[in-house]
N, C-alpha and C positions, 0 to 999 in steps of 0.2 A: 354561472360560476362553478367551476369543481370546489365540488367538496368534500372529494375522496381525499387519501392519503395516498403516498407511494409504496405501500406495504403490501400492497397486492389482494387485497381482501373490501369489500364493500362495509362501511359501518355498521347498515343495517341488517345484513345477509350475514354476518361473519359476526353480529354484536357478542355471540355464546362463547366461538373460538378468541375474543379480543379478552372477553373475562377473564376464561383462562389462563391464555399469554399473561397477563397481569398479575393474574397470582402464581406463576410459576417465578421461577426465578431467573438472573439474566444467563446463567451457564445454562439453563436447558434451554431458554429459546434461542441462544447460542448454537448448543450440538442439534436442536432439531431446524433448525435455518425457515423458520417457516414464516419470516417476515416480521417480524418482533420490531426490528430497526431498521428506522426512515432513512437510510441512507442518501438516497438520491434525491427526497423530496426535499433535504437541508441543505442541498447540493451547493447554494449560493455561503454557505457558512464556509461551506471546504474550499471555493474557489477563493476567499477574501485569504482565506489561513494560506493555503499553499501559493497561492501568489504572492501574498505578504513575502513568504519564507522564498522565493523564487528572486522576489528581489531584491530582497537582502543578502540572497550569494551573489546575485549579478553586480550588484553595488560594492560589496568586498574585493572582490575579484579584478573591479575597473579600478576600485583608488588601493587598495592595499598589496595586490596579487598574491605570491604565491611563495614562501618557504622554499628555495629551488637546491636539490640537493649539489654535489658537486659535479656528479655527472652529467649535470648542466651546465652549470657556470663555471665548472672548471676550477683548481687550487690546488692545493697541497695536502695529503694526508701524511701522519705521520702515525705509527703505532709500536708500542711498548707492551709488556708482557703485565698484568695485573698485580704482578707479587714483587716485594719491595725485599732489601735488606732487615726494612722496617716491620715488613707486614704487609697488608694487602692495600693497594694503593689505590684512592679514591677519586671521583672523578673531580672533585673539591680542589683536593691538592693539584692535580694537573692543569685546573682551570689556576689557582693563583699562581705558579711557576711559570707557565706561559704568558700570563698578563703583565707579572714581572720584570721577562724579557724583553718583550715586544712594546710594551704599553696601549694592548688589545687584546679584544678576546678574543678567541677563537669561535666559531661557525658556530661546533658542536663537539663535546668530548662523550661517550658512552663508549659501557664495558660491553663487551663481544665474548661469546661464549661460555663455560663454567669451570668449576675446579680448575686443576690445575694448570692447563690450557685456555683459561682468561685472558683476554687481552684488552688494553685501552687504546680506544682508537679515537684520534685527533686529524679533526675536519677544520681548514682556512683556508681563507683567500689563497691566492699563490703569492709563494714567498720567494725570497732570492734564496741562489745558494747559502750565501751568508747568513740570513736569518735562520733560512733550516740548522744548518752548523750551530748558532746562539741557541736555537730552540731545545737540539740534543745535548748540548753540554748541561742544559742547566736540569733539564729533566734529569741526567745522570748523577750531578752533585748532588739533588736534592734529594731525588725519591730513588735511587741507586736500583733498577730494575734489576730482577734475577735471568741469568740466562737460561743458556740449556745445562749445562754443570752446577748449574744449583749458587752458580756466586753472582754477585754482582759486575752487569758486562754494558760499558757502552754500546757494544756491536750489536745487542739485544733490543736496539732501539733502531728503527728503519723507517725511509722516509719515500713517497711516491707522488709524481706530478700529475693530478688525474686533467682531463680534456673535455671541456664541455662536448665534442663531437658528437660521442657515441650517444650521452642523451640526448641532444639532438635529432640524431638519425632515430633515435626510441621514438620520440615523439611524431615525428614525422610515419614513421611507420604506423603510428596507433591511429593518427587519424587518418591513414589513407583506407583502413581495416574499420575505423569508425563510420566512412563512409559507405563501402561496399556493404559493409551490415544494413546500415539503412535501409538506402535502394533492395535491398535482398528482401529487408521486412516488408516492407514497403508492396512489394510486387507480391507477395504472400500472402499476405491480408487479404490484400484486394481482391484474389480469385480465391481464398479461403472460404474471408467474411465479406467484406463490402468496404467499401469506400471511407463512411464514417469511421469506420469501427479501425481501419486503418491510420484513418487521421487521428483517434483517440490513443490509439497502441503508441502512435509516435510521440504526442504530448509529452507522454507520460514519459516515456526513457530520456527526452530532454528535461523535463521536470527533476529525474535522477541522476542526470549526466551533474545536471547546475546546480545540485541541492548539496549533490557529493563534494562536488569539488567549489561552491559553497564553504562549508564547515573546513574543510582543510585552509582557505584562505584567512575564515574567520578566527581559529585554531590556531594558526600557526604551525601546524603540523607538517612536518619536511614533506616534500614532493619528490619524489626518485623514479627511476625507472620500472622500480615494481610497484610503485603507485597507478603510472598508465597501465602496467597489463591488468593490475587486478580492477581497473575502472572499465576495462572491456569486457572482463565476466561480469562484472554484474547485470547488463545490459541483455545477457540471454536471462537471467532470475529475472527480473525484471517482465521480458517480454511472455517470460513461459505462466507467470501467475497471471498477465493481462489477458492471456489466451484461452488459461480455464476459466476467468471469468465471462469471457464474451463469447465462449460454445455455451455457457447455458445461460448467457441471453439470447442465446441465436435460439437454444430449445424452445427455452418460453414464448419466444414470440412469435415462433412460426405459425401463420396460418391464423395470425393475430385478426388481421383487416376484415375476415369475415364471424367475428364472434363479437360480442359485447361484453362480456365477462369483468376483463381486465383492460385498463390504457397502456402506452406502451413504458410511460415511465415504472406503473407497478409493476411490471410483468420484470423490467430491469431490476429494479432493486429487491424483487424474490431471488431475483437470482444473485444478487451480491451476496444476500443473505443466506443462500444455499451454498455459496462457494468462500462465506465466511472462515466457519470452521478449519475448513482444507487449507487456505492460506495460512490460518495462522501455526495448522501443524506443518506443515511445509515450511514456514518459517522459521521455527524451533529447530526441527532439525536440521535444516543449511546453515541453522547459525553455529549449530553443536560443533560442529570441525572448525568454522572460523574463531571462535572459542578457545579454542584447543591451540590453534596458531596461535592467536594473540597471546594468551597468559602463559603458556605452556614454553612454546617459541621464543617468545619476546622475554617475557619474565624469566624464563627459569634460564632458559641458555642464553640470553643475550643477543639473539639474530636479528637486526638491525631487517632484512630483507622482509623476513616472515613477519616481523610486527608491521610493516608498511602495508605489503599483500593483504595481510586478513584485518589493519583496520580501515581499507578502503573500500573490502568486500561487505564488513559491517554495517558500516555506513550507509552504502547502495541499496543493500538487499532489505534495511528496514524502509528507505525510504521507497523502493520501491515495494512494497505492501501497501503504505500508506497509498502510491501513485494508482495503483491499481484497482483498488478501491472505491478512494475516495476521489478520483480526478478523472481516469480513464473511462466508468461507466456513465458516471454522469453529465459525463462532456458528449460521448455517445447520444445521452438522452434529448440532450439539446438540439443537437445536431438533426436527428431523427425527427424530433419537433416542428422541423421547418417544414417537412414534407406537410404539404396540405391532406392528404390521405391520411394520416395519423392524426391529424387533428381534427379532422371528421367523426374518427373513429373514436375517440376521446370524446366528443359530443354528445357521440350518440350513447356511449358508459354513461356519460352524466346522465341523460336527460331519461334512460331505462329505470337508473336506480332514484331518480327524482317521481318517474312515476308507480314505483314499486312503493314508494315511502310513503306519499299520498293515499296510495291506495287502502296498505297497512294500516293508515288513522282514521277509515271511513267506519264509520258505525255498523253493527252487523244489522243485515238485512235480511236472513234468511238464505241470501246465494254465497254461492263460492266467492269469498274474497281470498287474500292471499293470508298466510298464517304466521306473524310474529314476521311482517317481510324477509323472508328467506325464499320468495319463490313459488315454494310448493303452495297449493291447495287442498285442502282437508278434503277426503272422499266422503259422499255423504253413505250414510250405512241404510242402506237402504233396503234390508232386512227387517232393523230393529225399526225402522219409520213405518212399513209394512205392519209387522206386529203390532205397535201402538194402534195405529189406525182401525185395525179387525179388533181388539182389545175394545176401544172405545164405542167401537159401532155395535158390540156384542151385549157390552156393559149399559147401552142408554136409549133411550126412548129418543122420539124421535125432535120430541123440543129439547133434548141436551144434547142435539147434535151441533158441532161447529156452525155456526153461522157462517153465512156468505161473505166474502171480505166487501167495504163498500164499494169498491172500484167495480163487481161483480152485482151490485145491486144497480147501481145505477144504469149498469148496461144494459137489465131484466125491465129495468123502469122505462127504459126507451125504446124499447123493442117493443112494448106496451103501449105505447103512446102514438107509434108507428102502427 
């Protein structure tokens, strides 16, 4: 049975560096990555979590789908200037003026832009001419939009028939570009890293493909055309964090087969833990700019476009951390596992450090045993054994000389008898 851990360190050989770890605290064995956290060995907790969450998007996704903007399904926009006869008109008032006419609500009303150039823009089904016509008359009486001369102007109110086509053709475009990526990763990997490690790389961007688009189903959250471009960036974040962490698995384990040191699960999750830190600074700051879009973009000006782009980017690039992590190494590890030569090599870790421990609890005998099992053996000082010896033999007569050990008598006694 192993009864190592995945942290890369033996219990008995590493028990002083394990103390340590323990009392340091969790930001240093964080910035020093030196195996602090079982990653991979809990590896079966991360697959239950992220699978759970895998399919709970895939389940949203099949019964509820997807918030489709209009540049998919197609309908009617219409948009008016933000500033009223009254004051600044709210997106309140245009949702009950509209429902009053029509007896429905509209898709989606949200303000666009800032200052004085605000506008309110109104997302529905497609309507008939006619309704369009009911819709501006009543916006006009009610909430008396300001033109450009500063008065109140129907003609300040305009209305456009959008066509699901061009989303359409958007989507169609993203997946024919989702595929090629693939295949492209896909053929990468494979004469980069290896085969596993390819299969693991791919997991994981469907793990963030469906996780992403997931939360937008569960959400509720509009789907538009810069939803799909920003679901294809994330897809390079994603694969470039999975990358630095499987060059310094590839470091660690090179040349693995002929040592006994480490098995190949620790040797992986050293290196998750080496490549910790860096993702999560890479993280912070990929997130700094999508940030900046979101609240900056969205909030302050009102851009409909830029809030979609960076909170799809958001989404992605956190779960993609978690993917890389906690999915992509340890699926690796599995995989790796099957090979019978790894798990030779795992054997014989076990049954070295099984006989190092043993050894360590033997009683001292005089010879070199091993010292607190860490390996080494005490040298004996064979100066200061030297000295004792001329010391003693200097200082005593010859009956306080050591005695013969009995093992040494018996043989004198036989020799004798012989």
């Amino acid at each position: 049975m192993d009864t190592t851990g995945s942290n890369g360190n033996a219990p008995a050989a590493d028990s002083g560096a394990n103390t340590a770890g323990r009392k340091s605290g969790v930001l240093h064995r964080l910035y020093t990555g030196t195996g602090a956290f079982d990653i991979v060995g809990k590896r079966k907790y991360w697959y239950v979590i992220l699978g759970l969450l895998m399919l709970a998007s895939a389940a949203s996704i099949g019964i509820k789908g997807f918030n489709l903007s209009l540049e998919f399904e197609g309908g009617t926009s219409i948009s008016m200037p933000a500033q009223g006869a009254s004051g600044q008109i709210t997106t309140e008032q245009v949702e009950s003026t509209f429902r009053d006419t029509l007896d429905e609500d509209p898709s989606s009303v949200q303000l666009v832009g800032s200052g004085g150039s605000q506008t309110v823009q109104i997302s529905t089904e497609k309507l008939s001419v006619q309704q369009v016509g009911e819709v501006k008359t009543a916006l006009y009486e009610d909430l008396r939009p300001l033109g450009a001369n500063g008065q109140p102007s129907a003609e300040a109110i305009s209305d456009s028939a959008v066509s699901g086509t061009w989303g359409n053709e958007i989507t169609r475009q993203a997946l024919i570009a989702l595929g090629v990526f693939l295949a492209l990763v896909t053929v990468f990997l494979v004469f980069y890293f290896e085969r596993w490690m390819a299969v693991g790389a791919l997991v994981a961007l469907v793990h963030d493909v469906l996780v992403t688009a997931g939360i937008y189903s569960m959400t509720g959250f509009e789907v538009s055309p810069s939803t799909v471009i920003g679901l294809l960036t994330i897809l390079g974040f994603s694969l470039y964090d999975t990358v630095v962490v499987f060059d310094k698995v590839k470091e660690n384990t090179s040349g693995l087969l002929s040592v006994t040191r480490r098995t190949y699960p620790e040797a992986a999750n050293l290196a998750v833990n080496q490549s910790l830190m860096r993702s999560i600074n890479t993280s912070v700051i990929a997130l700094l700019p999508v940030l900046g879009l979101l609240f900056v973009g969205a909030g302050l000006l009102g851009v409909g476009v830029l809030r979609d782009l960076a909170l799809v980017q958001g989404i992605g690039m956190i779960a993609g951390v978690f993917s890389s992590l906690l999915l992509a190494t340890p699926l690796l590890v599995d995989l790796k596992m099957r090979d019978p030569k790894y798990r030779a090599q795992r054997d014989k870790v076990v049954q070295r450090r099984e006989n190092r421990s043993e050894t360590s609890e033997q009683p001292d005998t005089g010879e070199d045993a091993p010292a607190g099992g860490t390996g080494e053996r005490p040298r004996r000082n064979g100066s200061a054994a030297r000295m004792a010896g001329a010391g003693a033999a200097k200082g005593s007569g010859p009956s306080e000389q050591a005695r013969p050990s009995g093992k040494a008598q018996r043989r004198a006694g036989e020799r004798r008898r012989r």
